[in-house]
N, C-alpha and C positions, 0 to 999 in steps of 0.2 A: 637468848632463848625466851626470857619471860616478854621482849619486843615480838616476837614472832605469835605468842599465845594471844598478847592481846590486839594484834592485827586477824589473826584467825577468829577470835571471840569477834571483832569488829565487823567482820565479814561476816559471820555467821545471824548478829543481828542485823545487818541491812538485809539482807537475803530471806530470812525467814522471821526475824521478828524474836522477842522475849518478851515472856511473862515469867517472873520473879516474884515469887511471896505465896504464903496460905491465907485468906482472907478468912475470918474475923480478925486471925490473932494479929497478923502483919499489915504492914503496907505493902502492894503489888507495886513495883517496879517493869514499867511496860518499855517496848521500842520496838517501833515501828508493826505492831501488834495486832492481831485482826484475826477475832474470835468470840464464841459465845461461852461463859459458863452459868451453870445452874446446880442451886440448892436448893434441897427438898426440906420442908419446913413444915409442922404439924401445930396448928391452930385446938385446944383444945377447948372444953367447956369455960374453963376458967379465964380465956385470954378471949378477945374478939377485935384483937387487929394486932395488923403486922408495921414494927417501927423497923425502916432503914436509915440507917446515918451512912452521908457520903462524903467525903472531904479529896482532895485531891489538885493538881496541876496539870493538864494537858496540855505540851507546848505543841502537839499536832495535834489531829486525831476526836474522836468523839468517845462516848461511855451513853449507849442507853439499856436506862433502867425498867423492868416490868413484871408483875407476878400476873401467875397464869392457873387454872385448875383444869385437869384432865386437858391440857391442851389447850384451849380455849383463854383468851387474857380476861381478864377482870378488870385490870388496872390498864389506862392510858399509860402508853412508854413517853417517860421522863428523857431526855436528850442535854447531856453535859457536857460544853467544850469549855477550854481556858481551866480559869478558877473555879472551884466552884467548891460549895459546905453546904450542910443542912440538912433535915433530915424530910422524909416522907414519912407520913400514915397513912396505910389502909384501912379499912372498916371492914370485916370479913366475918363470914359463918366457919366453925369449925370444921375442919378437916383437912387436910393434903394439899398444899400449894405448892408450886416449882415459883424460884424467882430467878430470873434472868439479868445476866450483865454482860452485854452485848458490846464490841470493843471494835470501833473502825479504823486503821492506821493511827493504835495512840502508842505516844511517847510522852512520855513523863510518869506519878506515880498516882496510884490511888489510893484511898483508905475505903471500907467497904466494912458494913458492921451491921447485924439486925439481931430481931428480938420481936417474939408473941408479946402482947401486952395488953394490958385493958385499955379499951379508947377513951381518952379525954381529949374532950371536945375544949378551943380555948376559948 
């Protein structure tokens, strides 16, 4: 029985793909995965830029990254295969941004983390 569940789980991700995990709090656990998600994030008087931390392993597949207002990007999309850590900063005017993480045939996992902050320049 439990050989048969995980030959049906197996099939089910070559077929259509897993995403596993709630990002900030987890790590996303991807396979064979191809999809965009977006977080609505509120820039206020006190903050003027957006920090992403990204960490992760793609043994296939890409991750790109982008924040957008009303539509329209702001930011250059970032493009992640393999290894990859570190973080981005934006420099931004208060108000309403979507940030996007755009996922091409990945497998392996991500970590995915942000935060408003004050910009320091280094």
């Amino acid at each position: 029985m439990l050989l048969a569940l995980f030959g049906l789980g197996y099939w089910y991700a070559e077929t259509y793909g897993i995403y596993a995990g709630l990002p900030p709090f987890t790590p996303v656990l991807l396979w064979d995965y191809s999809g965009e998600r977006t977080y609505e994030v509120t820039l206020r008087g006190a903050s003027d830029a957006l920090k992403v931390r990204l960490e992760g392993e793609l043994k296939q597949g890409s991750l790109k990254v982008w924040i957008s207002r009303n539509g329209r990007r702001v930011t250059r999309p970032r493009v992640y295969r393999e290894r990859f850590g570190g973080e981005l900063k934006s420099r931004l005017d208060p108000g309403r941004y979507t940030l996007h993480f755009a996922l091409e045939d990945a497998r392996g996992w991500v970590r995915l983390d942000w935060v408003s902050t004050k910009f320091e320049s280094w």
